[in-house]
C-alpha positions, 0 to 999 in steps of 0.5 A: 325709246331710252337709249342706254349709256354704253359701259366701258372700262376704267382705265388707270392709264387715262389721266382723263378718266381718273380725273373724271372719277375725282370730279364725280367722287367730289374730291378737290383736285390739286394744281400742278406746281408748275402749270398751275392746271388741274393735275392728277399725277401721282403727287396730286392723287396722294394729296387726295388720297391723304384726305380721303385714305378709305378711297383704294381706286386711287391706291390701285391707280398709283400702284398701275402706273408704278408698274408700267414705269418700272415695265419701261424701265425693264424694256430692252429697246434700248439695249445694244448688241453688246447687252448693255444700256448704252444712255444719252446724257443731257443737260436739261435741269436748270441746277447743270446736273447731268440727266439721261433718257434712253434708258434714264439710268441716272433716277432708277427706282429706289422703293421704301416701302410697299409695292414701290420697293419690290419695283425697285427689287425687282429693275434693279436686278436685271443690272448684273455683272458679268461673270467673274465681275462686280458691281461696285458703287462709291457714293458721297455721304450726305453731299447736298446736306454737306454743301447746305452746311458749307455754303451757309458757313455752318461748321456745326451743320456740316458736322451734323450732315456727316453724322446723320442730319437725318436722325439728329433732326428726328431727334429734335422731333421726339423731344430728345435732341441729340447735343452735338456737344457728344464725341462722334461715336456716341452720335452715330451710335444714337442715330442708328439706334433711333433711325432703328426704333423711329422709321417712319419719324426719321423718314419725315425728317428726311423729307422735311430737311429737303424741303426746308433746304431747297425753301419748298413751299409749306402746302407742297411739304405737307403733301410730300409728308402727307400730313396736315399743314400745321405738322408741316410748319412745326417741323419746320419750325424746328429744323429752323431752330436746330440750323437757324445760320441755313435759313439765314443763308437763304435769306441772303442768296435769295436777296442776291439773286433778286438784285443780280438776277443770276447766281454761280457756284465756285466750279464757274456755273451761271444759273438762269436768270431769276426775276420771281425770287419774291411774291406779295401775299395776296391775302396779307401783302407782305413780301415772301418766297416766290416761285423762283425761290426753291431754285434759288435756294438749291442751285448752288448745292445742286450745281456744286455736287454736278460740277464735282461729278463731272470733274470726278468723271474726268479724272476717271476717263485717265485711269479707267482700265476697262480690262480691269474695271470700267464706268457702267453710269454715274448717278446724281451722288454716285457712280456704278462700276463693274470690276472684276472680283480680284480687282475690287479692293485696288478698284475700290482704292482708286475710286475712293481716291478720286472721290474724296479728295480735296476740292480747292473750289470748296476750300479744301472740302472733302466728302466721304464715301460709302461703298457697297459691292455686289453681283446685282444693283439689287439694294438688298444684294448689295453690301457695304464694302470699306477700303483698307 
């Protein structure tokens, strides 16, 4: 007598059966960067996905997961008695960047676009102000794009990073380069109006800096914009041409973290130690970025804006007047505050003071800030508010 399999339902949950569903559907699963296993997490299904766009199971599989972390994110567990979060901060990245768990306030969700976007809505405005009270969030400009500039001694990126690198470099991608030789009005002006009129183009050149400045390798840049590797390498090509004294840069720290073994930044802080800066091509022989090359490339950067959030932070503890406003948590470029409404305009002073002002480590570098203030975190509840 034939016995018949018994039929159970798809979970989205089982890394094991969406990895059995692949395998059956022979699609080629990617490795983990790290590991080096077969994975698939989300950076691996929309690698999938990306050569197989007509499969809506893996959209569907994403879209799950997206929503039980956004559940966790909504969880009160962690909640106190006094209704508010009360997270612990850690150390754990290599770059010395704060990072919390219980909740993780300091990576809530930031949604562009499709369901990500109304998960992001949707967290982000159960964080509200009390009566009586708003939230304010000063956040340095471009800070990591800025440091790229100072570190490689680029005065002309540094001008781009405050200007919008983002839009100038999309510029460069349309074949209407925006000319740095343009007063800053006219250059802002042009980067608003493409940013408006070129999204999505202007979103890849977003991710492709990125990936460009931390040296992310050329096959994990095409996954990230979800393109063909040969897109991925014209825009690097291109960004290398608009910002040739970055790659310059990275060549050198590279070089000096493979002879020291160790870099530290102008605040005193030490990486880890670095013996896979470079990798033979096993295919060609020669020499190239090995795995240890991205965290070279973003350590300083990262560990630099880390540093000045921590001292920000400080400076912040001596003149926090929690019957007028106080810290509710920083995030990587940021800090969120709750201030009473007739406070806002001194509290907004104060903050800007404190952010903005002059690095002696950095030489006398100072980031702007963008302001904006609300009832809720929700980004579309939010405006823009300018300190007079």
């Amino acid at each position: 007598m034939r016995r018949l399999a018994r039929v159970e339902p798809f979970l989205a949950s089982s890394s094991s059966q969406v990895m059995g569903y692949c395998r059956l559907k022979g699609y080629k699963v990617p490795k983990h960067r790290k590991t080096k296993q077969d994975t698939v997490n989300e950076e691996a299904l929309r690698e999938i996905i990306r050569h197989h766009p007509e499969d809506e199971v893996l959209d569907s599989v994403l879209e799950y997961r997206a929503i039980q972390k956004a559940k966790g994110y909504l969880a009160d567990t962690y909640m106190g008695k006094d209704y508010r979060y009360h997270p612990i901060f850690t150390f754990h990245p290599n770059s010395g960047r704060l990072a919390a768990k219980s909740p993780n306030t300091m990576n809530q969700p930031k949604g562009r676009s499709d369901y990500k976007a109304k998960l992001a809505e949707a967290v982000r405005s159960t964080i509200v102000a009390p009566p009586g009270w708003l939230l304010l969030e000063p956040d340095w400009k471009a800070i990591e794009a800025l440091l790229v500039g100072y570190f490689a001694e680029d005065p002309a990126y540094m001008r781009a990073a405050r200007l919008g690198v983002h839009g100038i470099l999309a510029s460069h991608i349309l074949g209407e380069p925006i000319s740095l030789a343009l007063p800053d009005a006219d250059i802002l002006r042009r980067v608003n109006a493409l940013k408006r009129a070129h999204p999505h183009v202007y979103s890849e050149a977003k991710v492709a800096i990125h990936a460009s400045n931390y040296l992310e390798g050329i096959f994990n840049m095409a996954r990230d914009l979800r393109c063909e590797v040969s897109l991925a390498k014209k825009y690097r090509a291109i960004y290398y041409k608009m910002a040739p004294l970055v790659q310059k840069w990275q060549d050198s720290i590279c070089k000096r973290a493979h002879k020291d073994h160790f870099l530290m930044n102008p605040f005193g802080y030490v990486s880890p130690y670095y013996f896979a800066v470079w990798a033979k091509n096993k295919y060609t022989g020669e020499w190239e970025p090995g795995k240890q090359a991205s965290e070279v490339a973003s350590f300083l950067p990262q560990s630099t804006a880390a540093a000045m959030l921590r001292e920000t932070l400080l400076s912040l503890s001596e003149v926090e007047e929690e019957e007028k406003w106080y810290l509710l948590t920083p995030v990587h470029d940021s800090l969120l505050v709750c201030t009473r409404k007739e406070e806002l305009a001194e509290t907004a002073t104060i903050l800007k003071g404190l952010m903005t002002k002059e690095w002696k480590e950095l030489g006398g570098l100072s980031v702007e800030v963008e302001m904006k203030v609300g009832e809720s975190w929700n980004e579309r509840e939010m405006s823009s508010y300018a300190t007079r």
